[in-house]
N, C-alpha and C positions, 0 to 999 in steps of 0.2 A: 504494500500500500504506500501510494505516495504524500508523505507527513507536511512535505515542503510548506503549503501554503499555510498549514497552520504551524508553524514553526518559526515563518520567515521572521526575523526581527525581533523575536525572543530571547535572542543569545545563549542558547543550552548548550552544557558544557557538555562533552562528550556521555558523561554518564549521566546525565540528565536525558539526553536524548533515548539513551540506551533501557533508561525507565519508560522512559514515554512509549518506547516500540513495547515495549515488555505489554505495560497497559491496556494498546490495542490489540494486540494479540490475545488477550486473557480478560478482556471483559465480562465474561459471566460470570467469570471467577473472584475479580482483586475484590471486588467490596464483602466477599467473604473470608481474604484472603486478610484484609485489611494496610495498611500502611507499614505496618510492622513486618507480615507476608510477602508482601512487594518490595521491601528492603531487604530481606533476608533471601529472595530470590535474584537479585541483583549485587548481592555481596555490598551491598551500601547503606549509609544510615538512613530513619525517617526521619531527620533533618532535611536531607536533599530530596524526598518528596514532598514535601510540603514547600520546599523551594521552587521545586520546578511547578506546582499548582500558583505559586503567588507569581511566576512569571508567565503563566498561559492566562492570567488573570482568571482565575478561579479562586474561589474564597474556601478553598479547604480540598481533602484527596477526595469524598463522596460526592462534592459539584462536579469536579472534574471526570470524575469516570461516568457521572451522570452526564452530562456534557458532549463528552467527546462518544459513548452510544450512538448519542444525535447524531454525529456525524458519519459513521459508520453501516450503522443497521437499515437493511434493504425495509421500504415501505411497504407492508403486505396490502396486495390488491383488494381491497373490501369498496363495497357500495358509499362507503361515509366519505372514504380516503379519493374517491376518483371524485365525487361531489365536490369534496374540497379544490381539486386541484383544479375542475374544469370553472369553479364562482374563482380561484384566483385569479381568471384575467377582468375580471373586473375592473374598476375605477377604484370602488371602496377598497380592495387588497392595496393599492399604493396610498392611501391616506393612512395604513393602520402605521406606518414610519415617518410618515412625510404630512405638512400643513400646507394647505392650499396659500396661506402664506407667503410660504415657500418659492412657490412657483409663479406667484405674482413678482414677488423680489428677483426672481430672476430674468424675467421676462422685462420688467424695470431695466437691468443691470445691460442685455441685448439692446434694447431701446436706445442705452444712452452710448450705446459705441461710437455712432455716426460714422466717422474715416479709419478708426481703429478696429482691427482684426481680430476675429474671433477664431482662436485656434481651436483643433480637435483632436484629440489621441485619443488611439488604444490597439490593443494589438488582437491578434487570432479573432474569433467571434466575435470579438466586443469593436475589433476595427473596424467586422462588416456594418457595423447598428453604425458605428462613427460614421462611415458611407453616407447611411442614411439622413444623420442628423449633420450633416454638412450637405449635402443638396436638397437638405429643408433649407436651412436657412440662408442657403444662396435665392434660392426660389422666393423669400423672403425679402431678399435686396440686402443683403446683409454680406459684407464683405468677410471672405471667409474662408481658411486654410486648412487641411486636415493632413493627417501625418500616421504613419502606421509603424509597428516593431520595424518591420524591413526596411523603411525609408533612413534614410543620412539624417543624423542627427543634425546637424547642420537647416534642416527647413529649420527646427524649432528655434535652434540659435538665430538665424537673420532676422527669423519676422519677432524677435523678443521684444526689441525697440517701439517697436509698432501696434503691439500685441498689446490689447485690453482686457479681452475675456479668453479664459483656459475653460475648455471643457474634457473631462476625461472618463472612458468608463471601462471597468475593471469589477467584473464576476466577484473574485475573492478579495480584490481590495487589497491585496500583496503584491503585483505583480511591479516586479523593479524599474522598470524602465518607465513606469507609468510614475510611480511613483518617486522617480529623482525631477523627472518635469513637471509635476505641481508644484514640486517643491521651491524646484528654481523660479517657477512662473509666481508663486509667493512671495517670495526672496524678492522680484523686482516689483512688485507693487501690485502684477495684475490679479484681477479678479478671477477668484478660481471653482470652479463647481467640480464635483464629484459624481458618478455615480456607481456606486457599489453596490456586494453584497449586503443584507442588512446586520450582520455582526460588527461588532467593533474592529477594527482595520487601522495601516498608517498612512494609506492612501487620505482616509476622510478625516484625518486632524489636520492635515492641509489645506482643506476645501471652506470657503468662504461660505460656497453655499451647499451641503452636502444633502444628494437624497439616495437613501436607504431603499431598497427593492429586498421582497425577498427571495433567496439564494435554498430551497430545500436540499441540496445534493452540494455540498461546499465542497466535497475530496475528489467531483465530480471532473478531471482535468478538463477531459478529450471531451465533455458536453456530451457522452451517449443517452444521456436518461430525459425522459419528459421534463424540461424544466420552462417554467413561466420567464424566469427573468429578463431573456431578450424582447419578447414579447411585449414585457410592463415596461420594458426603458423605452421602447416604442410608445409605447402609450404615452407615457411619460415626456416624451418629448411632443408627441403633439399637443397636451394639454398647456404645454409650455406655451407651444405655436398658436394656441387657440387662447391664452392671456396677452403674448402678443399685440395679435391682430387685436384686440378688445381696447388696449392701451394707441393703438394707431389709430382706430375709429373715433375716440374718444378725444385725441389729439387735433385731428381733423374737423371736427365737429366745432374747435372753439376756435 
């Protein structure tokens, strides 16, 4: 199983890591195994589980194995659980993290670019949606540059000078590359939006304006499983598009 994204940026020290794999491998087991069992099967103290929970931010070893389950265990197909997933593409699923607020403020933020560029990142699926929401907003009148993993880091550098608004979207909200161009697009004053998954991430403490989607399959690399997310950052951008227009009309009007 690949731990990376929930890992990234944690800093686990070698046997910290080596608890963590122990963990998911043996979760039916550790919580009857307890802290104590988990330390003695890893030749190490329960000091350093309890360290490595306050570093995956969990507030103790039973959050954590309860926690990371979630992330884990396949969803059994029942009536309740396909219900659920087919009402998450709804409207109401992207309000249970994000305020309409929100999306007025950013729609605002669009508005007041006028000659300054609104950049786009992200990479693998999340570059395809960028696609998307950069020939919204060209088709908008909105001057506008998007940039994928593959492209030369270099577009982001030239147009940084230039550059008003950051937009970036990232699944797990780890992905590195996404994550050093918020940063830097931070770092120089411009306005920065997010959109991730809805766990806590380091992608979203850089993000001026951050909206949260929920992500049910987070270990999910490769995207094989049913998931809503691309789906709602679609939505989500058009609701954007549709505050927008709402702020143009209203503009126009006086």
């Amino acid at each position: 199983m690949n731990i990376e994204k929930i890992t990234q940026g944690k800093n686990l020290t070698d046997t910290e890591q080596t608890v963590l794999e122990y963990i998911l491998d043996h979760l039916d087991t550790v919580q009857t195994e307890g802290v104590r069992g988990v330390a003695r099967a890893n030749y190490t103290s329960t000091s350093t589980i309890m360290r490595l929970a306050r570093k995956m931010d969990y507030s103790g070893f039973v959050d954590m194995c309860y926690k990371l389950r979630s992330f884990t265990e396949t969803p059994h197909q029942t009536m309740k659980e396909e219900e659920n997933f087919l009402n998450s593409f709804g409207v109401d699923s992207l309000l249970n993290y994000n305020t309409y607020t929100q999306l007025k403020a950013c729609a605002e933020k669009i508005l007041e670019q006028k000659d300054k560029i609104v950049f786009v990142y992200g990479t693998g699926f999340s570059g395809t949606v960028c696609t998307y929401l950069t020939q919204k907003l060209v088709n908008m009148g909105i001057l506008c540059v998007s940039a994928t993993g593959g492209d030369s880091v270099g577009i982001f550098e030239n147009t940084l000078e230039r550059m008003g608004m950051f937009f970036c979207i990232s699944k797990s909200g780890e992905t590195a590359m996404v994550r050093d161009k918020i940063k830097t697009a931070q770092e120089n004053g411009v306005c920065t939006v997010a959109i991730t998954g809805e766990q806590k991430n380091s992608i979203g403490q850089f993000a001026d304006l951050w909206f949260r989607i929920e992500n049910p399959w987070k270990l999910d690399d490769q995207n094989t499983m049913p998931n809503t997310f691309f789906p709602q950052t679609m939505m989500l951008i058009e609701l954007i598009a549709y505050e927008y227009r709402r702020l143009c009309l209203g503009k126009d009007m006086k």
